[in-house]
N, C-alpha and C positions, 0 to 999 in steps of 0.2 A: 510272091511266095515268101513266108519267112525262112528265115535261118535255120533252124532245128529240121524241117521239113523238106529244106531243098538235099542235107546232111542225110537226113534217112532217105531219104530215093539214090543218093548215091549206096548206102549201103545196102538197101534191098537187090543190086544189081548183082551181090554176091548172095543172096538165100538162094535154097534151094528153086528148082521150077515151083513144087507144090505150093511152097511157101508165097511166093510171087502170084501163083493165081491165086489163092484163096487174098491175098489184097487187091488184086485186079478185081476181083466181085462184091469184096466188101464196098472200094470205091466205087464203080458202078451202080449197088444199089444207093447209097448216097447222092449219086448226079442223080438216078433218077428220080430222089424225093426230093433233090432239088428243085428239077424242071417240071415236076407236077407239083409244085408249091407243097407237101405234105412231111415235106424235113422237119426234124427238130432234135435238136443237141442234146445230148448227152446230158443228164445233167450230175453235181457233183459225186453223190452216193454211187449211180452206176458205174461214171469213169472209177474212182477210187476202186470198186470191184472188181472190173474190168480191169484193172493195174497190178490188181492183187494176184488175179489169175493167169497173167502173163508174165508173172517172175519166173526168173531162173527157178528149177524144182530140184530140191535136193538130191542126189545119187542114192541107189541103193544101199546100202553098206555090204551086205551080203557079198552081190555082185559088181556094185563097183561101175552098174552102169542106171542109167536113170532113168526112173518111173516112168510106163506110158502115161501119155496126158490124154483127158478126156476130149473128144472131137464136137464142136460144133457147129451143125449147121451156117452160113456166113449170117443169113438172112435172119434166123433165133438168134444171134449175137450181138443185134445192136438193139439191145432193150431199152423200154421207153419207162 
C-alpha cells in the first residue's frame, strides 16, 4: 500500500459515518470490477474533474455557511 493512501485511511477514520460509507461503496464497486476483469482507471481528463469537484466550496457570503453540494450516486461517479 503506498504512502499517501495508507495517510488517508488513517484520516477517513475521522469523517463522518456517511462520508465513510459512501467510500465503502465506491471501493466495493471497484473490487468488484476488479474481480470480474471489467475495471478500468480513470483516465486523466476524468480524474482532473473528479478533483475539480471535490474542492473545498466557497462559503456563502450572505450566511456565512456553505453551499449544498450536489449528491451523486457512487455507482454514476466513476465515469468512464
Amino acid at each position: 500500500m503506498n504512502k499517501n493512501f495508507t495517510a488517508l485511511l488513517e484520516r477517513v477514520r475521522a469523517w463522518p459515518l456517511q462520508a465513510q460509507e459512501e467510500l465503502e461503496q465506491l471501493a466495493m464497486e471497484i473490487d468488484a470490477e476488479l474481480r470480474a476483469g471489467t475495471y478500468l482507471p480513470m483516465d486523466e481528463d476524468t480524474t482532473l474533474h473528479t478533483d475539480t469537484l471535490h474542492t473545498d466550496t466557497p462559503q456563502d457570503s450572505a450566511s456565512g455557511e456553505e453551499p449544498p453540494r450536489a449528491k451523486k450516486s457512487p455507482s454514476k461517479s466513476r465515469a468512464r
